[in-house]
N, C-alpha and C positions, 0 to 999 in steps of 0.2 A: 602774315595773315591780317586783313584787314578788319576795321569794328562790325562791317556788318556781316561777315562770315564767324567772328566770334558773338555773336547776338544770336546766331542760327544754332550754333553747335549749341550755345545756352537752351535753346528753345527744346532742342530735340536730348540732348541729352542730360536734362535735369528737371526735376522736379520739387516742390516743397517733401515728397512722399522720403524724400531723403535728403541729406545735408547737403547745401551748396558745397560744389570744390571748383578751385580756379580750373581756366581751361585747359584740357590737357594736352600734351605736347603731338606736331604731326609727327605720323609713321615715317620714320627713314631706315628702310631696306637696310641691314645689316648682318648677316650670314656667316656664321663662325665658318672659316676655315680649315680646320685642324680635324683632329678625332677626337670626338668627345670622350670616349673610352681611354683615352693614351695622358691629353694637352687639358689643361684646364685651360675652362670657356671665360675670354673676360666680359661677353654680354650678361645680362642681370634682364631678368625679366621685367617687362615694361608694358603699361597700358597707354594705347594711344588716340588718336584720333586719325581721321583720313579721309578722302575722299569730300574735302570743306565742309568737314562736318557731319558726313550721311553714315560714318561709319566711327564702329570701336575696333581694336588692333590690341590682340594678343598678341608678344610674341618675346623671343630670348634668344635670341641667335640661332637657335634648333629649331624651332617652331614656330609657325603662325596659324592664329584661329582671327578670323574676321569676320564681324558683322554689322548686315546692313543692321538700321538702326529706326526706319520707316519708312512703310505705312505701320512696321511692327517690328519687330524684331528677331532676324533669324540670321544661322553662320550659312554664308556663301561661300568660305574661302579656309582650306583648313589643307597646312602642307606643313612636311616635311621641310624644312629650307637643306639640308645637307646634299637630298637627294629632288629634291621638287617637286617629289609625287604628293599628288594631288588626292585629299580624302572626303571630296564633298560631290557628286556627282548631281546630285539633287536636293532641292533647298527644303527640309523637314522641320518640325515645330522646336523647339527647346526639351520639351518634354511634351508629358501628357498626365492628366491628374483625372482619377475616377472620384467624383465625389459627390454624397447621397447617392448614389447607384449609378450616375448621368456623366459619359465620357466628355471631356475639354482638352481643347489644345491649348499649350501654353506656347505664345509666341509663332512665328512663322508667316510665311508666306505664300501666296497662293498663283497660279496663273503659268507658271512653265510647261510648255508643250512637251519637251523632249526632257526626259530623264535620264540619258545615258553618258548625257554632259553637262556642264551650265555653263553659260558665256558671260561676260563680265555685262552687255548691251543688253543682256533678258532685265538684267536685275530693276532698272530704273520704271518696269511692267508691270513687277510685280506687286499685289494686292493683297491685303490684310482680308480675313474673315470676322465678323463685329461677332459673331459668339465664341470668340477664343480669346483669352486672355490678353489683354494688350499690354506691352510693356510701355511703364510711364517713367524710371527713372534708373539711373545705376550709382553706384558710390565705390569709390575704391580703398583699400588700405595693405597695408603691410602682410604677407601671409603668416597667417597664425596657426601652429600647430593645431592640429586634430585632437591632441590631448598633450596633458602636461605630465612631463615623469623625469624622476630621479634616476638616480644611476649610484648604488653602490658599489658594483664590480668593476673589473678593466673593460674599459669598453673604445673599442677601434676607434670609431667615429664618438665624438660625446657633445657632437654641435647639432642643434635642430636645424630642421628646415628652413630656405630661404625663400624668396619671391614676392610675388603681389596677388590679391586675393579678386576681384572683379564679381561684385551683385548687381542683378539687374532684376530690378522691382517692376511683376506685373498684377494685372487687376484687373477683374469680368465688366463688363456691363448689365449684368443679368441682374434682376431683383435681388434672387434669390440667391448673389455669390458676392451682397456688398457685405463689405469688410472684411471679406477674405483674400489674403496677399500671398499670391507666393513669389519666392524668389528662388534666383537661379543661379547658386554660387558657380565662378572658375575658381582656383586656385594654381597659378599657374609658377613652376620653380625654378629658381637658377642652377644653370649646367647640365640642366640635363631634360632631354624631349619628351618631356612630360608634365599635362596637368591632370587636374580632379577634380571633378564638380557634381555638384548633389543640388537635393532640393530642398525651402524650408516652407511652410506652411502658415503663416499665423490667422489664428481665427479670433478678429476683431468684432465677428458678427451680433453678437450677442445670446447666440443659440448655439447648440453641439452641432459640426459636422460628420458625416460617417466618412474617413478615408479608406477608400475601400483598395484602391494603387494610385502609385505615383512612378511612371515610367519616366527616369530620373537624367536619361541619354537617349537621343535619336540621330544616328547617323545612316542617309543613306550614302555607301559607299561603293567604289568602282568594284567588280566581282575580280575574286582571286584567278580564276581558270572559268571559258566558256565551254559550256557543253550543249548540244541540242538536243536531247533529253536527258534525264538524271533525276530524282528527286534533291533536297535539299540537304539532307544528308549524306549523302553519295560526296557531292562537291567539298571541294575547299571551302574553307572561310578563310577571308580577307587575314594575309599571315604577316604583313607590315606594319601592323598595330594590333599592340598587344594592351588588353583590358583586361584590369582586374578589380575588384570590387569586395568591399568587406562582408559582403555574405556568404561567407563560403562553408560547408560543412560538408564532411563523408567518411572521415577515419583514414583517408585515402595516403596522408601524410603528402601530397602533392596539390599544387592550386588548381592545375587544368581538369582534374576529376573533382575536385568540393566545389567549385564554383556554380552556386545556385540564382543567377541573377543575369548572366549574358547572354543574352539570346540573338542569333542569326538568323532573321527572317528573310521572307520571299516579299518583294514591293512589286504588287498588281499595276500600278501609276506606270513601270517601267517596261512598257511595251514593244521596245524595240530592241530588247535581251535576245539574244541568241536563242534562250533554250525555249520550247516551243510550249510550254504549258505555263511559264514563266514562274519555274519556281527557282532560277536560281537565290542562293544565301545571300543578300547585300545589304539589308537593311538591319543595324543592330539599334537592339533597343536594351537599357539597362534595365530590371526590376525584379522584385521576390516573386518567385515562380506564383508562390502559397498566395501572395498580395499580402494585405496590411490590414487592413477588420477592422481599427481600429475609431471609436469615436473622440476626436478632436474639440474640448472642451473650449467655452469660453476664455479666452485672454490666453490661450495655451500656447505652443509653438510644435509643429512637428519637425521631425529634423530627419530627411531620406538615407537612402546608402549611401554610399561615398564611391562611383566608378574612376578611377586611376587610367589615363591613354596615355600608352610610352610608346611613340614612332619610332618604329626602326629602322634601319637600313641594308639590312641583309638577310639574306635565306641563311646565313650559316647558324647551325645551331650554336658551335659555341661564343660565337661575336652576338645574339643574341639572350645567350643563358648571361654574359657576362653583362648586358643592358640592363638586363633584367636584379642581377645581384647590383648592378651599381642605385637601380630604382629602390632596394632594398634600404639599403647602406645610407641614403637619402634622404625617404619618405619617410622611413620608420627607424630613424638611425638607433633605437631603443634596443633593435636585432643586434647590433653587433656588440651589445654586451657580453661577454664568455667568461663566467669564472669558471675555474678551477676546482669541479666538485669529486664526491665520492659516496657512493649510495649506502646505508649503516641499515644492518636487519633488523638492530638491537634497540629498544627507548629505554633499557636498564640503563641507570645514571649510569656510573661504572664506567659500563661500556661506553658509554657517549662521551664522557670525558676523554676516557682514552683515544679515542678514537679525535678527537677537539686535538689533544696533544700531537699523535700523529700526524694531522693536516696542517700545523705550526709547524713544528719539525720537517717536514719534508715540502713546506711549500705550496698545500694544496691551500684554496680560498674560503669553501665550502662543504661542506656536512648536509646531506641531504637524509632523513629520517624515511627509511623507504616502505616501501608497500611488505604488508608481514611483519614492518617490526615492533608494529603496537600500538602507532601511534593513530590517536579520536582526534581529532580535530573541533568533531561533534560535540564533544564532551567539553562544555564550557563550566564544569562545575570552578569551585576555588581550585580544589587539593590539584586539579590536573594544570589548571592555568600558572598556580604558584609551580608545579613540577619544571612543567616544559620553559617555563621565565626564566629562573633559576641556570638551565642547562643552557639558554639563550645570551644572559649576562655572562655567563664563565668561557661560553666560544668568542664572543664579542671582546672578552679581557684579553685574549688571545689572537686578534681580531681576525676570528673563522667568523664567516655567515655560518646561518643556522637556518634550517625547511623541514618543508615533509608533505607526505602524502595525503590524499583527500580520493574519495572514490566518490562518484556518482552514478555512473550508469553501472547496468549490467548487475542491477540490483533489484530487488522486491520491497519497496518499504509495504503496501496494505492498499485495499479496491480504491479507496477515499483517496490516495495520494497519485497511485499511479496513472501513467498517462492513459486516455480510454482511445479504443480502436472507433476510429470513425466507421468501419465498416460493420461493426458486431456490436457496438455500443459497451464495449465489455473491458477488462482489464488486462486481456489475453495475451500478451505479447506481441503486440501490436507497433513496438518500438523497435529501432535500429537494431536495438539488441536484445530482441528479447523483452521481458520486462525492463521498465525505467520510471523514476518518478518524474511526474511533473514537476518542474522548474516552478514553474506560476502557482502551484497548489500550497496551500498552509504550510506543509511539512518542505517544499522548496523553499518557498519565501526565509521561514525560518533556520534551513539552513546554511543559506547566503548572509541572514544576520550573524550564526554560529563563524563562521570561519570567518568572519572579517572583527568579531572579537575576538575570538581565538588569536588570531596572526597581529593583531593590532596591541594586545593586552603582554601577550608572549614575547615581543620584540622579534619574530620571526622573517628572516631575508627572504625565502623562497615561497612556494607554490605549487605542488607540481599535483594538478588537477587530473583524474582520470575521466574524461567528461564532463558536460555532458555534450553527447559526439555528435548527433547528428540533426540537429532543429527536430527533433520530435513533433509533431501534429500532436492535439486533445481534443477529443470532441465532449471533454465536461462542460456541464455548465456552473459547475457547483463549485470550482477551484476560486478563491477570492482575485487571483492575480490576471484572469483574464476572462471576457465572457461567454465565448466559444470558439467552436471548430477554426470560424474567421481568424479571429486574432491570437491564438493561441503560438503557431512559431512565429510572429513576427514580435509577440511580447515576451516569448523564452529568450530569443536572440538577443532582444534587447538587456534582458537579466542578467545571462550572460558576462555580452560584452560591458553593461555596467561592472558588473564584478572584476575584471579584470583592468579595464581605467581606475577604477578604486587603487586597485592595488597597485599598479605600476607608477599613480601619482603618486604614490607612498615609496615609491623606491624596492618593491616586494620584486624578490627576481620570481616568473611565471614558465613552469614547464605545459603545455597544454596539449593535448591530442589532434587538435584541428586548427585550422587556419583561422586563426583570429590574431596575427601577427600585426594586421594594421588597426586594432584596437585595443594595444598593449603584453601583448603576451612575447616572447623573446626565444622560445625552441620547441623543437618539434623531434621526432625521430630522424633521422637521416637515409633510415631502413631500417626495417625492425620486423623479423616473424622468431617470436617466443622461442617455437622449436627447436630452432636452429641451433640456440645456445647451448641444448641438450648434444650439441652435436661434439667429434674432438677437437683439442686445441688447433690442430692441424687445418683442418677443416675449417673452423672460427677463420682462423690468423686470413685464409683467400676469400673467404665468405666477407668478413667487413671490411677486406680494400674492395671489394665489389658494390658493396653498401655505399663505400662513401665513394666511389667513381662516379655511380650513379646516381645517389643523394644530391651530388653539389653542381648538378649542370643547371639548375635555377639559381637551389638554398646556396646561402654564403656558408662556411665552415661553420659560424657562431650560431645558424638558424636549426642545424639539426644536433641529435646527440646521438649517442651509440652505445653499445654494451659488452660488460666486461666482466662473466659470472665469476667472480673468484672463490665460489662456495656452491653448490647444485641448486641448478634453477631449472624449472621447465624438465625434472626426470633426468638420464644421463649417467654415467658411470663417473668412475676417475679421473677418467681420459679427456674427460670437458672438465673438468672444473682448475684451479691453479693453486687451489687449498691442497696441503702446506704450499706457501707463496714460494721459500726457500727452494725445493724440491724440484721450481718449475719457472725457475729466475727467469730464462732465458726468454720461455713463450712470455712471462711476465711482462718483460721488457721491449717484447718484438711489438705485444699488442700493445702497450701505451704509444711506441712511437709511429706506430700504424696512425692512430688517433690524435695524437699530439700532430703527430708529422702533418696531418692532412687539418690540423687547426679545430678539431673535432673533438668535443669533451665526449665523454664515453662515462656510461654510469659504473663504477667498478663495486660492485654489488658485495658485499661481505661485511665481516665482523672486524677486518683492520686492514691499514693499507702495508704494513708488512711485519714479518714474525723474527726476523734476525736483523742483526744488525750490517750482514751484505745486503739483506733483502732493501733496508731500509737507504743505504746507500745509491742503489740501483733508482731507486724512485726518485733521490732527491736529486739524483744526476740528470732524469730525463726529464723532468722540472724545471731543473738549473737551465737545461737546454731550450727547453720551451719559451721559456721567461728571456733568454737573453735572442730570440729569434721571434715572439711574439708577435710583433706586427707584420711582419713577411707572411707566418703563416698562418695568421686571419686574415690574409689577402687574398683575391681571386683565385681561382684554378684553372688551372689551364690543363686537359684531359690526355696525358699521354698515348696511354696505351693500359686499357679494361685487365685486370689478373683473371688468368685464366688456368693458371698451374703449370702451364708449357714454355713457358718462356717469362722474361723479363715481363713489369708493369711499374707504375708509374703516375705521379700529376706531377704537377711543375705549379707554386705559386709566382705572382709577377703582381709589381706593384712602382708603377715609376715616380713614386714622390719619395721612395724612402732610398736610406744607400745600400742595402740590401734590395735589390728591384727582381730578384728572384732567385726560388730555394727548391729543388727537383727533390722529392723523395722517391727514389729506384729502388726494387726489390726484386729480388730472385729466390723462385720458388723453387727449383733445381737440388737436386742434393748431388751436383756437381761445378766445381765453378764456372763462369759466365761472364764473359769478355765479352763486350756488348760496344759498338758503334753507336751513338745515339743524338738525333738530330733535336735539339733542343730549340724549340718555334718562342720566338724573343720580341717579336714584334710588342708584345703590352707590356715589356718591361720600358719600353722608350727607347732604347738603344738603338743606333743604326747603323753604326759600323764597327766597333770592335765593343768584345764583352771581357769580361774578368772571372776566369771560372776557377773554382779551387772547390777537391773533394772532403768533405768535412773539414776537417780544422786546419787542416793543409796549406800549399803556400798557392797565389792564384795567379792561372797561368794565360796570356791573350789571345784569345779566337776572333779571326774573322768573319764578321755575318757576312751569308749570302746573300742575294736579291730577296731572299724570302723571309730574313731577317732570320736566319735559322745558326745556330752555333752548331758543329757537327763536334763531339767528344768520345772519345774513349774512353769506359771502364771498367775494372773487373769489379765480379759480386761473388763473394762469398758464398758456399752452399749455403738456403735456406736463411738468408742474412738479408742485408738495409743496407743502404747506402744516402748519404746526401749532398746536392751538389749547393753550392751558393754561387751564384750570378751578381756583380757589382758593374759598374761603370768606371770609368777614370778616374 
């Protein structure tokens, strides 16, 4: 490159608004080969330059995002590299920022005739709009975690995130918008086809601005399926990029229903769409439905969502559930924490020690103090904080963690705290569930101080939060924490998700009801209706390999948990429950290795984890087993065959970095035995021509894969029995 092509790239891509950096390197085409799912990637993510200068260059081997660079700045160019599809059909702003009431565009370009494609000869056409933000400079550095956390438990992955982070700093021309910057983070990672970028705000102006939204992603993208009429919901949305974004709430215990922030619109500009009113889906924009209220003080900083694009490459559900858990495993590697818990009714010392002893003795990691058994959180007085310390030091001598429960919603505190219905002005149950307090109100505020002394004073490992579930709306105006209807759930949300970065920086393991996974929380249910536990053990035992079949075609094993009434829960006779444990060894045993087997902690709810000394044997044997198979099975899943009571079911984990690269747990529901043929699909263990299969402890015998990378085995099952196979290499 010559001095006066490096004087240009100087010109257009640096400014004093940010730190000089040496010129950065051209783009050379490089495209991982392999499967990212199988081979590790040796590209690393890299920012670059291109086009002598007119352009910046995401990319990692999986991915490129490109942009032009001026008359302003907007992405032209945004693929897939594995498969080449292409996600940009029409060149849109960076964002969009409503501020003092008056919409702007941030960045972009103007002047393309045809929206159904863009050709790389429009681009040199294209023209800036002077009342849109113009970008003036960018800076690059190392990507830095979204937040900082400890790890007291075993945890699969225990390395953060990698990559390179890419800001590009813009600026109005308007009177009335100097000294207002916003910037437009990437965050783009290694190994895997996905980045994440947000917005930040700084108001240098010298006066408050009102943020009223910041639509924080704009892609117009090619339409999934064309229709000549349909409305917009009728159609597909674009299913080769998957987006997800930390605002998600609903109880739903799954991403694709909480998710309050992606929106698939209809782009009018796109006139030559097939469907004839032109509403097909192809324009996504990322933002809170509710917006933001919010006024942005002098020398403040606002800081947007965080929307995550991980491109795929297939319609298969589970090569794309398995994208999706490796993006887990990655982004938020804080998920694949898993200890080893057991849920206690009782806060009688006594019993808690006991119970401390038991989890030593048998291996378990954790003592969780459950819903019912007494334990205030609230209650910050001395006598309770010396109580639960005290119990806290003696599991730790032990080295058991120690938690407990905390309820929010689904509760009455008084007219003053709870949330007000914006439609009655009144305190009516106007919330998700009924009554609920305000987050933002005195008595929230005050209780987010309670429990982060409490947990901090206590030396307390865990968390496990009931709520609160679903961004609540308040239309008070009296609550000190927010000033109305406007900014009320973008200021709980953010209370929230504060509390739980607290905690997680502090190494606090987080049970939570709602997806707030990518702001520190670590599990969730896997499947979970109350009732059900009322139901018999028999019943139970087909009920949660159904829970977890279905649970983990996104969740990794470590992301959800499961349940294990050993004492009546939810009503129920005998016949559900496994009290005396003795009496009922067998179902005992079937459910831990249901749950162990499929990598899935399970809350085993009672007053100890066993009452004889077979009883207590049995547990520490499928422990022992646990522990010595560990990282196999917090490894992906791969979905056999759904339990349905009539036949054989089944997952299969696979995992090709380790020597174990996969571990089938088979089950037969039958109370007759069951000689079963069974085609074992091996392709994500890495193997491609012979596998090493041996049934439990057994001796391991060689199968050849087929084209389809499939081992075919025979084995018998036992009436109403388990079985597990292990899969090695040479």
């Amino acid at each position: 490159m010559n001095l006066k092509i490096l004087s240009l790239l100087g010109c257009l891509l640096s400014s004093p608004g940010f730190s000089q950096q040496q010129p950065l390197p051209v783009y050379q085409p490089a495209a991982f080969n392999g499967d990212w799912l199988v081979n590790s990637v040796p590209q690393k993510a890299g920012i670059y330059q291109a086009n002598q200068g007119k352009e910046l260059v995401l990319a990692n081997g999986l991915l490129i995002r490109r942009f032009r660079v001026s008359p302003n700045l907007a992405t032209v160019d945004y693929r897939n590299l594995t498969t080449s599809e292409q996600f940009i059909r029409s060149v849109k702003p960076e964002a969009f920022v409503v501020l003092n009431g008056k919409k702007y565009r941030v960045g972009g370009l103007e002047g393309q005739k045809e929206h159904a494609y863009l050709k790389e000869e429009w681009l040199d056409g294209l023209q800036t709009n002077p009342t849109d933000f113009q970008y003036r400079s960018f800076r690059t550095s190392a990507l830095k975690p979204s937040l900082t956390t400890q790890s007291r438990t075993w945890t699969m992955n225990p390395n953060p995130p990698t990559g390179q982070e890419l800001q590009l700093l813009f600026t109005a021309r308007q009177p009335e918008l100097q000294g207002v910057e916003v910037t437009v983070h990437y965050a783009l990672y290694d190994r895997i086809p996905t980045l994440c970028k947000w917005v930040t705000i700084d108001n240098k102006s010298g006066k408050p601005v009102r943020i009223d939204q910041v639509v924080n992603e704009v892609l117009a993208t090619p339409e999934e399926e064309s229709a000549v009429v349909g409305k917009p919901d009728q159609m597909k949305k674009p299913q080769r990029i998957y987006i997800e974004n930390n605002f998600a709430f609903n109880n739903a215990m799954r991403y694709d229903l909480s998710d309050q922030a992606t929106h698939w619109k209809t782009d009018s500009l796109y006139t030559s769409q097939v469907n004839y009113y032109l509403d097909t889906p192809c324009l996504l924009e990322v933002y809170p439905t509710q917006g933001v209220g919010i006024d942005l003080e002098p020398n403040q900083t606002y800081v947007s969502i965080r929307s995550y694009e991980l491109l795929l490459d297939s319609y298969d559900r589970e090569r794309n559930g398995l994208a999706r858990r490796k993006f887990y495993r990655t982004v938020a590697p804080w998920t694949s924490q898993n200890p080893i818990f057991m849920h206690l009714i009782s806060t009688d010392p006594a019993v808690v020690r006991n119970v401390i002893d038991q989890c030593a003795e048998t291996g378990y990691e954790m003592v969780i103090l459950s819903f019912g058994s007494g334990l205030n959180m609230e209650d910050v007085g001395d006598a309770n904080i010396r109580k639960f310390k005290e119990l806290a030091d003696y599991a730790h001598s032990k080295k058991i963690l120690i938690g407990g429960y905390s309820l929010f919603s689904s509760r009455r505190i008084d007219d003053e705290t709870d949330v007000i219905d914006p439609k009655t002005g009144l305190p009516d149950k106007g919330a998700f569930f009924g009554h609920a307090p305000c987050l933002a109100s005195a008595w929230g505020i005050a209780y987010l101080a309670k429990l982060k002394k409490f947990i901090t004073e206590t030396g307390f490992d865990l968390l496990e939060h009931d709520g609160p579930y679903p961004g609540d709306v308040c239309a008070s105006t009296r609550h000190p924490g927010h000033k109305g209807l406007h900014d009320s759930q973008w200021v709980q949300m953010e209370m929230q998700k504060g509390l739980y970065r607290f905690l997680s920086e502090k190494g606090v393991y987080i049970n939570a009801p709602d997806w707030y996974f990518l702001d520190g929380t670590h599990k969730i249910a896997v499947g979970y209706r109350e009732v059900n536990f009322s139901l018999s053990r028999e019943q139970q035992k087909i009920l949660n390999r159904q829970n977890i079949y279905d649970g983990t075609w996104e969740k990794t094993p470590s992301m959800g948990w499961g349940f294990v009434p050993l004492t009546k829960y939810q009503g129920g006779g005998p016949e559900a429950v496994l009290e005396p444990l003795s009496e009922h060894l067998t179902d005992y045993e079937q459910l831990m290795m249901q749950y162990y087997g499929a990598g899935v902690q399970a809350c085993y709810r009672g007053p100890r984890l066993y009452d004889t000394e077979e009883t207590k044997q049995t547990v520490k044997n499928v422990i022992d087993w646990y522990k010595k198979y560990r990282p196999i099975l917090n490894s992906d899943i791969i979905h056999l065959r759904r339990a349905d009571g009539r036949d054989w079911d089944g997952i299969l984990h696979v995992n090709s970095s380790l020597k174990e690269k996969g571990l089938a747990m088979l089950y037969n529901p039958l109370k007759t035995k069951a000689t079963k043929t069974i085609k074992l699909p091996l392709y994500y263990t890495g193997l491609r021509d012979t596998a090493f299969i041996r049934v439990g402890e057994g001796k391991a015998r060689s199968y050849p894969l087929n084209r389809q990378y499939e081992a075919e085995i025979t084995i018998e099952l036992a009436p109403e029995s388990y079985q597990w196979l292990v899969v090695e290499g040479k």
